[in-house]
N, C-alpha and C positions, 0 to 999 in steps of 0.2 A: 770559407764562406760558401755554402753551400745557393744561395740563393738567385747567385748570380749566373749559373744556367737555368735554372725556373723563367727569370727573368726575361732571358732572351728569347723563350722558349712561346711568352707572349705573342698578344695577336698583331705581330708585325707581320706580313703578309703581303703587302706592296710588291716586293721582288716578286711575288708569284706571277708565271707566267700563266697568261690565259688562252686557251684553248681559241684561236681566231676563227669560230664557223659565220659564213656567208652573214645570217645577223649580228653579228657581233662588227664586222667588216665593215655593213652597211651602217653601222650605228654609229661607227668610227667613224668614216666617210663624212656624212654626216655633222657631225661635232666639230673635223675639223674643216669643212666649208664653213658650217656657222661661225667658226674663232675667225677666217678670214684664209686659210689654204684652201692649195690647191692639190686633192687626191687623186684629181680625175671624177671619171662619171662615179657614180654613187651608186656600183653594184652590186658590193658586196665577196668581190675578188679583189684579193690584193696584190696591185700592180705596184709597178718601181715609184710612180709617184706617188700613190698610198705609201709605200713605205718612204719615201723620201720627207711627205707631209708629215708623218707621224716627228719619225726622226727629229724634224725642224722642231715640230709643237712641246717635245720632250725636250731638246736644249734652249728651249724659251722657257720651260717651265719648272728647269734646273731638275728636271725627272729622270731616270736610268736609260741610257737612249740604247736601241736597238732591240729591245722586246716588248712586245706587246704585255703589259704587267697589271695587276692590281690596280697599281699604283698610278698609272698611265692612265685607265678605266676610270677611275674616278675620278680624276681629274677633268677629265673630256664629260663626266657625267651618263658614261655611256652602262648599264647594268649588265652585269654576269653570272 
């Protein structure tokens, strides 16, 4: 059955890690002060607690913790 790598081969894309530049950071930031974290100031550098916030909002949101993803990205509603 041929079909079943075409299949997978769909627009699953989530795992894709995303390119973290400064907007993208700030966007983050951002998204997750608004859910109720704390990333630090909102500069668009990402420091321990930006990543420690991420982290937290992605095992709250049963998401792949430790990369900034797709998946991650739309969830926080932030564009890439």
């Amino acid at each position: 059955n041929n079909n079943d790598s075409a299949q997978k081969q769909a627009v699953n894309d989530g795992a894709d890690v995303v390119t973290a530049t400064p907007t993208i950071i700030r966007a983050v930031q951002q998204a997750l002060v608004n859910a109720g974290y704390n990333p630090g100031p909102v500069d668009g550098a990402s420091g321990q607690k930006t990543v420690n916030a991420i982290q937290s909002f992605q095992k709250k949101n049963n998401l792949a913790v430790g990369k900034l993803t797709k998946e991650t990205l739309r969830a926080m509603n932030v564009p890439f």
